[in-house]
C-alpha positions in Angstrom: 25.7 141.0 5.8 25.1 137.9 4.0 26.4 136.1 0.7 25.6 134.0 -1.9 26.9 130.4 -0.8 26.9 126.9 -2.1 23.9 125.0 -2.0 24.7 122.4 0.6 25.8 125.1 3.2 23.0 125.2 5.1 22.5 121.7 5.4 26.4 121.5 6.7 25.6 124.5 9.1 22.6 122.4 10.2 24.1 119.3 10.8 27.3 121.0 13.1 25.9 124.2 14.4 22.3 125.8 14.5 19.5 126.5 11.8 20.6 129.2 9.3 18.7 132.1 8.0 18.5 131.7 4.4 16.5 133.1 1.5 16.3 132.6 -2.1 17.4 134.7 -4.5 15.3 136.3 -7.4 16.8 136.8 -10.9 18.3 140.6 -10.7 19.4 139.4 -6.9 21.0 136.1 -7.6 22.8 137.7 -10.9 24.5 140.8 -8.4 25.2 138.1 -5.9 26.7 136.0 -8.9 28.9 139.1 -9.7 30.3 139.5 -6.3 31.1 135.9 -5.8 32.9 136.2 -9.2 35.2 138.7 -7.8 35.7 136.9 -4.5 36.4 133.5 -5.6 38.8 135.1 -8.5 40.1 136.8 -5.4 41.4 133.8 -3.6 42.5 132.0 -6.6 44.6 134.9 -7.1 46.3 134.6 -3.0 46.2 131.1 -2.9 49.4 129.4 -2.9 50.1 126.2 -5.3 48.5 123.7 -2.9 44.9 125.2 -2.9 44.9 127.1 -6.2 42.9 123.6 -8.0 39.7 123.9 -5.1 39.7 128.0 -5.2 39.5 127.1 -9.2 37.0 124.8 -9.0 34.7 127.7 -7.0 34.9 129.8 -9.7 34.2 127.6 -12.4 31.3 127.0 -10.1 30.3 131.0 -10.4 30.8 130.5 -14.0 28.6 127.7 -14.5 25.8 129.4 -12.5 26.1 132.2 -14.8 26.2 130.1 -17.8 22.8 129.1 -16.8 21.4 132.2 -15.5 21.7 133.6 -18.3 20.1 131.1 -20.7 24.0 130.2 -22.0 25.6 126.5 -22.0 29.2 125.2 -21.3 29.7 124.4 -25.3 28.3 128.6 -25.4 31.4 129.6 -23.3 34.1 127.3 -25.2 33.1 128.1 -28.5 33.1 131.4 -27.5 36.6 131.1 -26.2 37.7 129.1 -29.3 36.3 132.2 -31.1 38.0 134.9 -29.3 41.4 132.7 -29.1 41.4 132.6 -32.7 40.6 136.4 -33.4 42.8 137.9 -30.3 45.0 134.4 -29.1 45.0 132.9 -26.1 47.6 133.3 -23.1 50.0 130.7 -23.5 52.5 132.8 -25.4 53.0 134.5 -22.0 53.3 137.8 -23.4 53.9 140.7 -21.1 52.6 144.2 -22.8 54.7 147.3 -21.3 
């Protein structure tokens, strides 16, 4: 089973191991693989401890930004649409628990 993967992996792979099998991803592909990288890099941000939560952050900003794009959408897109929503619904900073 394979997975969507950075696009330097296969030249790291090359330079310490063997020759990967790699394809490319079409549109409706590469947006389902996008999905499921979502949920596993929001996975290990979610179990990593203090000391690696910043780099398993930075993968999923990476997911995000390839979304952003795929889908036609910019950085400023996603902020103001943030800024929108915060202003409508809040943000998170209040730390409110909802029983």
């Amino acid at each position: 089973m394979g997975k969507l993967v950075r696009d330097r992996i296969p030249e790291i792979i090359r330079a310490f191991v063997e020759e990967p099998v790699v394809r490319e991803l079409d549109g409706e592909h590469f947006r389902t693989a996008l999905q499921a990288k979502l949920v596993e890099e929001a996975e290990e941000a979610r179990s990593s401890d203090d000391a690696h939560l910043l780099e398993e952050l930075a993968d999923v900003y990476e997911v995000v930004i390839a979304t952003l794009e795929l889908n036609g959408w910019t950085e400023t897109d996603l902020t103001a649409t943030a800024a929108r929503k915060a202003d409508e619904r809040g943000g998170f900073r209040a730390r409110i628990w909802l029983e």
